[in-house]
N, C-alpha and C positions, 0 to 999 in steps of 0.2 A: 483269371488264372488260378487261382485261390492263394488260399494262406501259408503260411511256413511255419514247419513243425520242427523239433530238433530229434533227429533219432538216437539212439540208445549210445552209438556209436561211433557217427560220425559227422559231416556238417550238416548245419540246415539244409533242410529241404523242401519245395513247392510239394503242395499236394493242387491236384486238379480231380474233379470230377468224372466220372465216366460219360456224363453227357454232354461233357462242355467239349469231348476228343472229338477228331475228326468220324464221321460213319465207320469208316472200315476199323477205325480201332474199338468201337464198338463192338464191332462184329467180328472181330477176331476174340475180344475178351468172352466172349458168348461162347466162340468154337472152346476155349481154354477149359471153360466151365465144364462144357459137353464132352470134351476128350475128343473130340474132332470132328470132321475129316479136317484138316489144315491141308492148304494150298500149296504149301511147299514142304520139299523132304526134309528140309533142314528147323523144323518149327518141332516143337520139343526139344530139343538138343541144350544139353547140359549150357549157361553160361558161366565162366570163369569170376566173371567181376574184375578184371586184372585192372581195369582202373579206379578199382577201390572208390568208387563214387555212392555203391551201393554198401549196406550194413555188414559187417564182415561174418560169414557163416563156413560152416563145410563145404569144400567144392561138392558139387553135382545136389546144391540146396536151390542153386537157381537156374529158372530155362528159359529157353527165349524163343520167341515166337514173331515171324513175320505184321506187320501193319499194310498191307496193300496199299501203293499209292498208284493213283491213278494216272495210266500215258507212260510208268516205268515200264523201261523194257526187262528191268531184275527186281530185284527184292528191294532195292531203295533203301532209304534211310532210316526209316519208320521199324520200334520195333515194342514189344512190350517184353518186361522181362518178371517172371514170376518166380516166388521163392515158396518153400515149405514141401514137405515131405508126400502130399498129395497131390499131383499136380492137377487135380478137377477141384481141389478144393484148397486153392494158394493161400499162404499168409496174410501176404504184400504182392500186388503188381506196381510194376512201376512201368512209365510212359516214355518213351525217348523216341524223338523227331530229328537227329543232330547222330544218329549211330553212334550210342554210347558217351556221345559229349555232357549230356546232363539229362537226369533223370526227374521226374515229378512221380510220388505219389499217386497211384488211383485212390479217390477217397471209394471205399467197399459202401 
């Protein structure tokens, strides 16, 4: 799973690898890079952070981006959520399988 880090701001946190994630969160962190196409209309889209799990920033500093899971008839649980000013070229992704319950670190 890897190791835990303390961020600037708030509790510790898992960091995990990009290749230890499922495929599709692979290849969504790919699309992320590339600026798309994404799979769903809602991938980009501003997130809130409203449950303060994440580092505290300006709203519209984080987006969130679908994780495809396979055999879902919706978007599923799976989501990645990236922060910074660029979004082809994010600060911090972070990995959530739990929609929003707890986040890991991508280690870059």
């Amino acid at each position: 799973m890897g190791f835990v880090t303390q961020a600037k701001d708030s509790a510790p946190r898992a960091v995990v690898s990009l290749s230890s994630l499922p495929v599709e969160a692979q290849t969504a962190q790919r699309l992320i890079h590339a600026g798309g196409p994404f799979p769903y209309s809602k991938d980009g889209i501003v997130f809130g952070n409203r449950e303060r799990l994440l580092p505290r920033h300006p709203r519209g500093y984080y987006r969130e981006y679908t994780v495809q899971t396979p055999g879902s008839r919706d978007r599923g649980a799976r989501r990645i959520v990236c922060g910074g000013q660029q979004a082809t070229a994010p600060e911090a992704c972070y990995y959530t399988d739990d929609h929003y319950a707890s986040f890991r670190l991508i280690a870059q």
